[in-house]
N, C-alpha and C positions, 0 to 999 in steps of 0.2 A: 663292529657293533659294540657300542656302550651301552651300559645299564648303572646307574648310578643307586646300587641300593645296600643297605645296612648289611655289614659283613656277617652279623651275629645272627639274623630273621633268620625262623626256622633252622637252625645248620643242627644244632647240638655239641656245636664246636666252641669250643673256648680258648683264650689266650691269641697273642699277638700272630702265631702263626698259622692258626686255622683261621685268622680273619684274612691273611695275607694269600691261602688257598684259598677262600672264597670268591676273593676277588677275580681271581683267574680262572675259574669256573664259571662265576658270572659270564666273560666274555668270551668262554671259547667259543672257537671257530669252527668250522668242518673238519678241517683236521686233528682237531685237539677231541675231537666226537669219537674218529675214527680209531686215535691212537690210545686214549683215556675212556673209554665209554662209562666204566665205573662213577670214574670223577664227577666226569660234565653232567650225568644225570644226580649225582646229586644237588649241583648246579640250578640244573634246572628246577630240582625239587622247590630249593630253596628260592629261586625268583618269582616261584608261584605261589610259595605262602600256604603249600598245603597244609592240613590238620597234620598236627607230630603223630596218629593214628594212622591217619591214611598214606601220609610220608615212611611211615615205615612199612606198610604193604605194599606201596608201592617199590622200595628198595630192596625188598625180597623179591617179589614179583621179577622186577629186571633182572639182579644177580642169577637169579633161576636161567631165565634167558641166554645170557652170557656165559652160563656154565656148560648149559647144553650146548651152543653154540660152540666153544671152545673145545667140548671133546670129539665133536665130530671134524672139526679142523675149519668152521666156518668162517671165511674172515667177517667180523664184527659189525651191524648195521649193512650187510653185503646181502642181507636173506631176502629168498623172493617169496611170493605168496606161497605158493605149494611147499618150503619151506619152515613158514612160518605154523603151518597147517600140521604139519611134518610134527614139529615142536608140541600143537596142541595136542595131537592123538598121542604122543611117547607119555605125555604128564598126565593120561585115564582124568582128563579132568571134566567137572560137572560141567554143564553146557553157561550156565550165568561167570562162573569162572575161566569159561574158554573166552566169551565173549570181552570179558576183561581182560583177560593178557595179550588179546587182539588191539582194543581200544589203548591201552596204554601203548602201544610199540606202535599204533597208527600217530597216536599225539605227539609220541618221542619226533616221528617221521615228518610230523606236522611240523612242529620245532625247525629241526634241519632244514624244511623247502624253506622258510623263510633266508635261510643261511647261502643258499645253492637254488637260483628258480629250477621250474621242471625237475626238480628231485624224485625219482619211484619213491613212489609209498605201498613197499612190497601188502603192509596190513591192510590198507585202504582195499586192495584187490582181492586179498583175501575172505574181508568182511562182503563186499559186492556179491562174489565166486558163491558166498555163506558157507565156505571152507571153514569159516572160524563157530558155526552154529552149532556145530556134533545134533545129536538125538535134541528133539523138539521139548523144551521144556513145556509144563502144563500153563494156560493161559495164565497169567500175573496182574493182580491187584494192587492199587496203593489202599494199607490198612485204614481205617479210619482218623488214626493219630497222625498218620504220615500224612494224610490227607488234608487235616486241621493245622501241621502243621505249616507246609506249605503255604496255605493261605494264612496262616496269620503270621508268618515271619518275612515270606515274599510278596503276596499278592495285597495284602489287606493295608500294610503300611502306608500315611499318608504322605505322597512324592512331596517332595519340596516346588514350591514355584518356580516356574520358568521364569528364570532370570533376562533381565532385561538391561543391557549396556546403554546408559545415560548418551552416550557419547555418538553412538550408532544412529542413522536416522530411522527403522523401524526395525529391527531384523534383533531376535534376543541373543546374548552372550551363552549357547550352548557348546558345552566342549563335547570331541568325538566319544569319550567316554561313557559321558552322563547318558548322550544321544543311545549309543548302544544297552545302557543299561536299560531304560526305559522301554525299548524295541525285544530286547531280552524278556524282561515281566510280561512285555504283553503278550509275546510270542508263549508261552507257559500259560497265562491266563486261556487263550485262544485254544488250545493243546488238550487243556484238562476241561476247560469251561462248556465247550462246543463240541470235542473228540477228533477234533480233524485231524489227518494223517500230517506228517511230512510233506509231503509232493503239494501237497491243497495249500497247506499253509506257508509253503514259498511260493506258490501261485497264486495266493489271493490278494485280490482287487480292490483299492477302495471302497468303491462304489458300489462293491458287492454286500456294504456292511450297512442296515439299516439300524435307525435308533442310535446314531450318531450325538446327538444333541442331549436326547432324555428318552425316558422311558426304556421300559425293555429293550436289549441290542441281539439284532439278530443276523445272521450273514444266509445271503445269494447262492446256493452252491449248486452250478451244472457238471454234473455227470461227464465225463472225458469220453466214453466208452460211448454211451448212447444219445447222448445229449438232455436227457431228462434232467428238470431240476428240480430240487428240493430246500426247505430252509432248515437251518440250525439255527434253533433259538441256545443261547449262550447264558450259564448258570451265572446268580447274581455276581457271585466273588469275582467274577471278570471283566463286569461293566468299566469299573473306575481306570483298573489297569492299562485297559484299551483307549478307553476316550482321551486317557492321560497324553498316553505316547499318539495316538493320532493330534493331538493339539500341539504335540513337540514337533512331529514328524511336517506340520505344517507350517510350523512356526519356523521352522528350519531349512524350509522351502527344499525339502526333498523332495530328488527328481522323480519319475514316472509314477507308477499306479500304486504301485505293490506296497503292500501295507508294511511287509515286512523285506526290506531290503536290506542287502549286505553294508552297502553305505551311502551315504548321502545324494549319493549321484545317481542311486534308483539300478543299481546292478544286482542282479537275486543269491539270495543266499545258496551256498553249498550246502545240501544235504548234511555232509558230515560237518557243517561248523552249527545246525540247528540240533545235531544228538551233542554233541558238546555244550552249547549254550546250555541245555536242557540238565545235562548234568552237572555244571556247575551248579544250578541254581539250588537244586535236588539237595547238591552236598552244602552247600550253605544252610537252608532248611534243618540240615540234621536228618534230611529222611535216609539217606545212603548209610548213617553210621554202624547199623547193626541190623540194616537190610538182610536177608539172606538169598534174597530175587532177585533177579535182574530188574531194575528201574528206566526206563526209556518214555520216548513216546508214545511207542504202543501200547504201555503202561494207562498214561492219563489218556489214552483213546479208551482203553479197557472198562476204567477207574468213572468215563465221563457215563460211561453206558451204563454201570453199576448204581451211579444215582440216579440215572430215570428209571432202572430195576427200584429202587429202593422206595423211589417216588412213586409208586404202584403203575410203570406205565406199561403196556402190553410189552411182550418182544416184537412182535410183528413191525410196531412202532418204533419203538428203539431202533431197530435194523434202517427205518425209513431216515429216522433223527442223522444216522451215521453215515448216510449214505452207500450201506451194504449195499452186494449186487443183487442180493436173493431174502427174500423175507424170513427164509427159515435159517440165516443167517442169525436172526435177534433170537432165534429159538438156543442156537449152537452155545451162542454167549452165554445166557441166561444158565443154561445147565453148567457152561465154566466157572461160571460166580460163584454158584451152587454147590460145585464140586471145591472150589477154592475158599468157600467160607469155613466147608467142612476138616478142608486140613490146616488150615490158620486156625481151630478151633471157635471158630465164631457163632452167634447167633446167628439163624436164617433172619435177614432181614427185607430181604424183596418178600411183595404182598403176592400171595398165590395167582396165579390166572392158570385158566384152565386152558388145554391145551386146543380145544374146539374154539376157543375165541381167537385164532389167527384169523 
């Protein structure tokens, strides 16, 4: 594996010989993973271009790991889930910082399998197992600024035009990149705009999505469980982001249905590559930097409910909007918000309904 990238990006290394370790960090291998684990993940820090903030949590973070690992006689990236689980209950840590040192030792692992096919991803198991969740945090909001930001740093931006190769007889010049970027925002628009889970929104359908063209966009959504269906009307910030990447995703003549496919050829996304998408974009935003919750999807599911709270709409409603299985679902939420605006110190800002109008 080659990577051709600036010795000095992110490292904090200076002079001729720390550019000379970089380089070799760049390219380890599996076994240079295995032998060096220090090294190569700073390595990897550095090809990812993290914040020097987050780059440094995240170097604590690992070395924590590796220490622990090293006094129990663990050999190195050799942990299995119950393991890794092992590690989170010894560090008494809060449940949004268990789930982080899960997530990062799953990404490390993520890393690797590209290095080694079929590689365990003891984290990935563990996350699944919800070894990695300890005691249930209280339900989680994006604040309002985090909220504002989001959309005006990812969602609100005007895309650049689909370029179009002169030379081509109809087909536009998009690289895999861009193509993903674009599939990225919309997949976040869809997320916080509408509240669909994970599962929905690697399953959803084209054709499931009306208001393609103009006007209000709303999506199709049948019930797995009972087959009832319901629509989600989609908050305005999401319009552009969608119709954008559906015009690329056509123009690109991606294969089958799925609005959101892993690539071009119409094969679905992994689960855990849409909580990554998801937090990339998060930490671009700024909203992660001084977060003190956990941020996911469940998040902008929580966060999409709270502005139809905000927008005076019943719960019973709201419960309908999300696709809950029980109406007194939108009631549970409602009192969450409630209870979550009161320790963020916030204004009550959903309009009263009374509890008789279910």
């Amino acid at each position: 594996m080659t990577t051709h990238i600036s010795a000095d990006a992110g490292t904090g290394k200076a002079g001729p010989a720390g550019a000379a370790d970089l380089g070799d960090l760049f390219d380890a291998d599996l076994a240079a993973w295995y032998e060096h684990p220090e090294r190569a993940f700073d390595g990897w820090l550095a090809r990812h271009g993290f914040r020097p903030g987050t780059a440094v949590v995240y170097r604590a973070m690992w070395g924590k790991v590796l220490r622990w690992s090293g006094e129990r006689g663990l050999t190195p990236l050799g942990w299995s889930a119950a393991q890794i689980a092992e590690f989170l209950d010894a560090q008494n840590l809060h449940k949004r910082h268990r789930y982080r040192y899960a997530r990062l030792i799953e990404r490390v692992f993520h890393h690797l399998s590209l290095l080694q096919q079929n590689l365990h991803n003891p984290a990935s198991q563990a996350v699944k197992a919800r070894l990695a969740e300890g005691e249930n945090d209280p339900t989680a909001f994006l604040l309002p600024g985090e909220r504002d930001l989001l959309v005006a740093r990812i969602l609100a931006p005007e895309p650049e035009p689909i370029p179009v190769d002169p030379r081509a007889s109809d087909l536009p010049d998009i690289s895999p990149t861009r193509w993903k970027r674009a599939r990225d925002i919309a997949l976040l628009a869809v997320l916080l705009g509408g509240g669909l889970k994970v599962a929905e929104a690697r399953a959803l359908q084209v054709e499931a999505i009306d208001g393609k063209d103009a006007g209000a966009m709303s999506i199709r959504m049948v019930r797995t469980d009972n087959g009832r269906t319901h629509t989600v009307p989609l908050f305005g910030f999401a319009h552009a982001p969608l119709r954008y990447w559906l015009s690329m995703r056509e123009a690109s003549e991606t294969l089958g249905g799925l609005v959101f496919p892993a690539m071009a050829n119409g094969r679905a996304m992994h689960a855990a590559s849409v909580y990554r998408r998801v937090e990339i974009l998060l930490e671009e935003a700024g909203v992660l930097a001084s977060r003190s919750e956990r941020a996911s999807p469940q998040t902008l599911r929580n966060t999409c409910g709270a502005m139809h709270f905000d927008a005076g709409t019943p719960p019973a409603a709201v419960a309908q909007l999300l696709g809950m299985r029980d109406l007194e679902s939108g009631w549970r939420l409602r009192a969450a918000y409630e209870a979550w605006q009161a320790r963020a110190g916030l204004p009550a800002t959903a309009k009263p309904v009374p509890r008789t109008g279910v």
